[in-house]
C-alpha positions as CSV (number, residue, x, y, z in Angstrom):
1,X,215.0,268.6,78.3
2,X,215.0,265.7,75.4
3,X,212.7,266.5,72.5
4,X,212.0,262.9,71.9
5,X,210.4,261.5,75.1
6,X,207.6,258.5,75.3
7,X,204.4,259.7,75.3
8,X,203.2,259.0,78.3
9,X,199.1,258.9,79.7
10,X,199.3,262.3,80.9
11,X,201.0,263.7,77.5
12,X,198.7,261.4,75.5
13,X,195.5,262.9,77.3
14,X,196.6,266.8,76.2
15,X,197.2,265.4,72.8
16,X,194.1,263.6,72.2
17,X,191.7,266.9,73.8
18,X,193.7,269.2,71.2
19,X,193.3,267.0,68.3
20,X,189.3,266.8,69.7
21,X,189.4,270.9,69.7
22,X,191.3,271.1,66.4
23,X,188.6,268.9,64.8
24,X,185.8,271.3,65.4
25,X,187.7,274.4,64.4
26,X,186.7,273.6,60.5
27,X,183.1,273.7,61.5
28,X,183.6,277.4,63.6
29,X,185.4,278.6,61.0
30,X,182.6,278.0,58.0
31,X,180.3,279.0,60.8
32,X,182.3,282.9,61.3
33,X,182.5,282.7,57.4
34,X,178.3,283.6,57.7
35,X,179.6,287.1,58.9
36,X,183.2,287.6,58.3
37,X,185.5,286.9,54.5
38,X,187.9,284.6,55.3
39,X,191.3,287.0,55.2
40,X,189.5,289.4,58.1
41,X,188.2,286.6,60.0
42,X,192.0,285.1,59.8
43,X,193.4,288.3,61.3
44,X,190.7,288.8,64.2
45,X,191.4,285.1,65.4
46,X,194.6,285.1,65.4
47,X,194.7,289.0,67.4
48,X,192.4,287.0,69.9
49,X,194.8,284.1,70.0
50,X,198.4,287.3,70.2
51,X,196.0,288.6,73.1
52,X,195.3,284.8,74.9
53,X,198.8,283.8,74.8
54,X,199.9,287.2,76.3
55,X,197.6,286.7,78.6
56,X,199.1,283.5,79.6
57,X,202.7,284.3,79.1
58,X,201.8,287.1,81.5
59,X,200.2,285.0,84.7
60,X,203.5,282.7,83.9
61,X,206.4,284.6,84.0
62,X,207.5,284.5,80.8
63,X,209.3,287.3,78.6
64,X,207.8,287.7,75.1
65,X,210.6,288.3,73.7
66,X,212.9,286.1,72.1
67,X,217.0,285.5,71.3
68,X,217.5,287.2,68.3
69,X,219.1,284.3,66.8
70,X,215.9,283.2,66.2
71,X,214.2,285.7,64.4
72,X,215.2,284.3,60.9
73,X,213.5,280.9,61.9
74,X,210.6,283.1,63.4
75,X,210.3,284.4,59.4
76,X,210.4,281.2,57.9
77,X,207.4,279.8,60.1
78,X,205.7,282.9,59.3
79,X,205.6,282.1,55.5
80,X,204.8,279.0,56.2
81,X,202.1,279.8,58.6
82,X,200.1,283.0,56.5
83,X,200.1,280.7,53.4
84,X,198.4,277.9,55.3
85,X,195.7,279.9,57.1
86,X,195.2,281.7,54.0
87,X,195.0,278.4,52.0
88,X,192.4,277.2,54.7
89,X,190.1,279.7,55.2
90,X,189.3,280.7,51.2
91,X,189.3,277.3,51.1
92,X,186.2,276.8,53.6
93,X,184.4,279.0,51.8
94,X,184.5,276.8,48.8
95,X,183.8,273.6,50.6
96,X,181.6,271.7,53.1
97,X,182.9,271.7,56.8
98,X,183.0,268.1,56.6
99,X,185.1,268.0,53.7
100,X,187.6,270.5,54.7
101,X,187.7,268.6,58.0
102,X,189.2,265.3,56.3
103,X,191.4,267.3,54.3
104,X,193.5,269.6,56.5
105,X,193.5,266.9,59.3
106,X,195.7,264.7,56.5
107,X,198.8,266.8,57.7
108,X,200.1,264.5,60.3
109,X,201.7,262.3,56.9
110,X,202.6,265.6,55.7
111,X,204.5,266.2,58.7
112,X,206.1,262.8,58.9
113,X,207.1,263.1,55.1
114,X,208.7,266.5,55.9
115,X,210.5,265.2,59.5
116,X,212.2,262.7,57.1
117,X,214.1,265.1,55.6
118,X,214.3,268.3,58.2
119,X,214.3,266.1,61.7
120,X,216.9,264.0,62.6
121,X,215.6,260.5,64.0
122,X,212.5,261.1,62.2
123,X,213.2,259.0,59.3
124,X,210.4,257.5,57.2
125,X,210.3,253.5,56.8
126,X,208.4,250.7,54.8
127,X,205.5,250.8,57.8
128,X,205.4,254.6,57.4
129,X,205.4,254.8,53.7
130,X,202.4,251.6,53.3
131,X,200.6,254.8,56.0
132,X,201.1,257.0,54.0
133,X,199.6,255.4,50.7
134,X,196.5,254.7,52.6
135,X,196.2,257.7,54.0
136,X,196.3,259.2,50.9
137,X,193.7,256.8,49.1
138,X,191.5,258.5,51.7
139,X,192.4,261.6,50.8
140,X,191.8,261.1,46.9
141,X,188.5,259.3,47.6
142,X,187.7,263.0,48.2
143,X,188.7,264.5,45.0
144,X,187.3,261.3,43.0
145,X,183.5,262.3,44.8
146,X,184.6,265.9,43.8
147,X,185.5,265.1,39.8
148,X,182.1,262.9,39.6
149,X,180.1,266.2,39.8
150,X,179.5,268.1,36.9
151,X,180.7,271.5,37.9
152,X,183.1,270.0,39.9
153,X,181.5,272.0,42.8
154,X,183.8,271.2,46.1
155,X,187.1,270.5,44.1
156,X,188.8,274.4,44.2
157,X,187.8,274.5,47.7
158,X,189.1,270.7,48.2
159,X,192.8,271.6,46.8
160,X,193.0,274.6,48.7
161,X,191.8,273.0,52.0
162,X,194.8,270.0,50.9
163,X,197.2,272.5,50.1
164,X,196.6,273.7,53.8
165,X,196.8,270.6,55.1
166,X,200.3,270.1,53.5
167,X,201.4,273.5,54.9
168,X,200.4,272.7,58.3
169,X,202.2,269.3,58.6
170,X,205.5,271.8,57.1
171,X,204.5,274.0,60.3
172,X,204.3,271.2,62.8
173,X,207.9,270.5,61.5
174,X,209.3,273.7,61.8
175,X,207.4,274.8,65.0
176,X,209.4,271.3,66.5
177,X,213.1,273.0,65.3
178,X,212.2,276.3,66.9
179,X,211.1,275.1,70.7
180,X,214.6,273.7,71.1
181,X,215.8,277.6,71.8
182,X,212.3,279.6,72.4
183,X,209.5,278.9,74.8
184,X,206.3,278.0,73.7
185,X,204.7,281.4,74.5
186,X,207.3,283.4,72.8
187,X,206.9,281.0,69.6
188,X,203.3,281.8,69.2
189,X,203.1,285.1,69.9
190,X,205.5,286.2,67.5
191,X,203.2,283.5,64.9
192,X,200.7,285.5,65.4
193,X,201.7,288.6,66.0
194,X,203.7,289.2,62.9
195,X,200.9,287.5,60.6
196,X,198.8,290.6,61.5
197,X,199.9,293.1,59.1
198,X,200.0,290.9,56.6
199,X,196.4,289.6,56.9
200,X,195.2,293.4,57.6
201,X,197.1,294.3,53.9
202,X,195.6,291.5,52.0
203,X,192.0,292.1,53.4
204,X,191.9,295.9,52.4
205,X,192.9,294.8,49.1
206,X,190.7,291.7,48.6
207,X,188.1,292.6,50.7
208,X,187.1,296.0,50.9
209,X,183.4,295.7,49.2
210,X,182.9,292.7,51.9
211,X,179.6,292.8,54.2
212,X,179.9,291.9,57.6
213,X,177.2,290.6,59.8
214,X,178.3,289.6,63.4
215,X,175.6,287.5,65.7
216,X,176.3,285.3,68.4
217,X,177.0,282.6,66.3
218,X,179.4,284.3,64.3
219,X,181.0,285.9,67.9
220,X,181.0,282.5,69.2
221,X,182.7,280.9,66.4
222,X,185.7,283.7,66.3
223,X,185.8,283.0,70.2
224,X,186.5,279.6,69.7
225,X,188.7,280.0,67.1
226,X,191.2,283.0,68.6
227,X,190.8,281.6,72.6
228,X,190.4,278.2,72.6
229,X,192.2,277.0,69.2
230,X,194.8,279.7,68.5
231,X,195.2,280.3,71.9
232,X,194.9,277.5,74.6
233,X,195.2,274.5,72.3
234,X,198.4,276.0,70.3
235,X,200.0,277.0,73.9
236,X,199.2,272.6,74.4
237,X,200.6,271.6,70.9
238,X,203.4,273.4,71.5
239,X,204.4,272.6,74.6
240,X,204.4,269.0,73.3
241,X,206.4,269.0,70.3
242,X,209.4,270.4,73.0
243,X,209.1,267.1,74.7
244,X,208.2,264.5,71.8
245,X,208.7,263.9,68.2
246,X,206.7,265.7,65.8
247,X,205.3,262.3,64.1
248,X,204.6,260.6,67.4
249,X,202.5,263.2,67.8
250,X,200.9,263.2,64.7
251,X,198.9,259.7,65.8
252,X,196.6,261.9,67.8
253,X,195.4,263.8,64.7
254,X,193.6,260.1,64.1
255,X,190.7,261.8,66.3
256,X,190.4,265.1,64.4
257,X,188.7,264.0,61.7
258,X,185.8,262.3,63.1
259,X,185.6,265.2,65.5
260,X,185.5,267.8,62.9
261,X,182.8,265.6,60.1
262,X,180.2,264.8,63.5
263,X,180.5,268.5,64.1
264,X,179.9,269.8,61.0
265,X,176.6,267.2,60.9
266,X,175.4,268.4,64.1
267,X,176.2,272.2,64.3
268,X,175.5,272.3,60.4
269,X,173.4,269.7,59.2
270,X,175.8,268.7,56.0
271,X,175.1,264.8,55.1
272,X,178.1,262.6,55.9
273,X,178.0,261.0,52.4
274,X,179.7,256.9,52.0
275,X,182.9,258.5,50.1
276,X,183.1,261.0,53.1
277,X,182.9,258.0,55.5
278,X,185.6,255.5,53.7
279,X,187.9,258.9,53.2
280,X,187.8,258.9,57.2
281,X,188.3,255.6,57.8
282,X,191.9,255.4,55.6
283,X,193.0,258.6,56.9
284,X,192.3,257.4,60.3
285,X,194.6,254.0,59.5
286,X,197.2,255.5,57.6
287,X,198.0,257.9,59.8
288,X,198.1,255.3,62.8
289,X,200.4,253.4,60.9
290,X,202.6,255.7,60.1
291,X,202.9,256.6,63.6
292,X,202.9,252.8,64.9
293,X,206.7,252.3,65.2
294,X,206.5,255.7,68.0
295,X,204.2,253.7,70.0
C-alpha cells in the first residue's frame, strides 16, 4: 500500500470531519477541567480512548500486539506524545478555549517543518516556507494580544498550549513512520496504553490535594474526549497518514481552528476578540499554502 496517495473525495471527507472533531476537543477539555486537574483528566481520556480502540480492534480482527521491532519507535512516540498532552492540558487551564484552539491547531507547519527533515518526499520549498511565515504571524498575533496585558494573563498558558502544538505536528510525523510496519489499532493502543502509568505517577505527585467534581458536563466532556477524539477520530487520522503524506494532510487542520474558537463562543461564552479573528485567518492561509503544492 503506497503512503503517498492523492487525496481523494472520500479520503478528503474523513479528513475534514476529524479536523471538525479535533477543533472542539479544546473546548471539552477546559470544560472537564471544571471537575478534573488536567494530568487525571489526561489519563481517564486516554483509558477511555485504550478501551474504544480495543473495542474496535476487537469487532475487526486485529491482534493488539505488535512486531517487536517496533517497540523502540513505539517509545519514542510515547515521549513525544505524554509531553504533548501534558503541555496541552496544564496549558488549558491557563488559557481561554479559544486561544488554545488557534494555538495547538498551528501544528500542521510544525509537522511539515519536521517531514522536511524525517520524511522522505516531504521536503519543504519557497511556497511552503512563505506558509509557514504567515502562519506564524497568526500565531504571534496571539502572544502580541497576550504581552499588551499587564499581568500578561493568557501568555504561560499560550506557550504551553504552542509548545503542544509543536509536539503534535512531531507526533503526526512520527505516527506517519510507524504505520508503514503496524496497523493503526496496534499504534494507538500501545499510545495510549503505555502513557497510563506515566500520567497515574505524575497525578499522585502533582495532584493529590485536587478536588474533583463530576456532572454531566464534566462526564460528557471526558466522553468526547476518550470515545470520540482519542478513540474514533485517532483510529481515522491514522488510518490516513498509511495512505497519504503527513503534510497533505495537514491542509485539513485549516478547519480546526474555526471549529474549535465558534465552539468555545457557543459552549462557553468567551468573546472572539479582532486579534483572535486575524490570528485565524493567517493560520488558516499559511497552512493552505504550505499544503498547496499536495493538492
Amino acid at each position: 500500500m503506497s503512503g503517498d496517495q492523492p487525496i481523494g473525495p472520500r479520503a478528503g471527507l474523513w479528513a475534514f470531519a476529524a479536523a471538525l472533531v479535533w477543533g472542539g476537543n479544546g473546548v471539552f477539555i477546559k470544560m472537564g477541567l471544571q471537575g478534573m486537574p488536567p494530568i487525571a483528566m489526561a489519563w481517564a481520556r486516554f483509558a477511555i480512548g485504550a478501551l474504544t480502540v480495543a473495542v474496535g480492534a476487537l469487532v475487526s480482527g486485529v491482534s493488539l500486539r505488535g512486531p517487536a521491532s517496533n517497540w523502540r519507535g513505539l517509545w519514542v512516540l510515547e515521549l513525544v506524545f505524554i509531553a504533548q498532552i501534558l503541555l496541552l492540558n496544564v496549558g488549558a487551564l491557563l488559557t481561554t478555549a479559544s486561544r488554545a484552539a488557534v494555538l495547538i491547531n498551528a501544528y500542521p507547519f510544525f509537522t511539515a517543518l519536521f517531514a522536511h527533515f524525517l520524511l522522505q518526499g516531504d521536503r519543504l520549498s519557497p511556497v511552503k516556507i512563505l506558509g509557514l511565515l504567515c502562519a506564524f504571524a497568526g500565531v504571534g498575533l496571539l502572544f502580541a494580544e497576550s504581552l499588551t496585558l499587564l499581568d500578561t494573563t493568557y501568555l504561560l498558558g499560550d506557550v504551553m498550549v504552542l509548545g503542544s502544538g509543536m509536539f503534535l505536528g512531531l507526533r503526526q510525523v512520527v505516527l506517519k513512520r510507524l504505520v508503514r510496519g503496524l496497523h493503526p489499532y496496534q499504534l494507538l493502543f500501545w499510545q495510549a496504553t503505555l502513557s497510563l502509568p506515566v500520567f497515574a505517577v505524575l497525578s499522585l505527585v502533582w495532584e493529590r490535594e485536587a478536588v474533583y467534581h463530576f456532572d454531566l458536563e464534566v462526564v460528557g466532556a471526558l466522553l468526547y474526549q476518550g470515545v470520540i477524539v482519542a478513540g474514533l477520530c485517532f483510529i481515522v487520522w491514522a488510518s490516513l497518514l498509511q495512505r497519504h503524506s503527513a503534510s497533505r494532510l495537514g491542509v485539513f487542520g485549516f478547519a480546526t481552528p474555526p471549529a474549535g474558537v465558534l465552539l468555545s463562543a457557543l459552549l462557553l461564552g468567551e468573546t472572539i476578540s479582532p486579534f483572535l479573528w486575524a490570528s485565524m485567518g493567517l493560520v488558516a492561509v499559511g497552512i493552505a499554502i504550505v499544503n498547496r503544492e499536495g493538492g
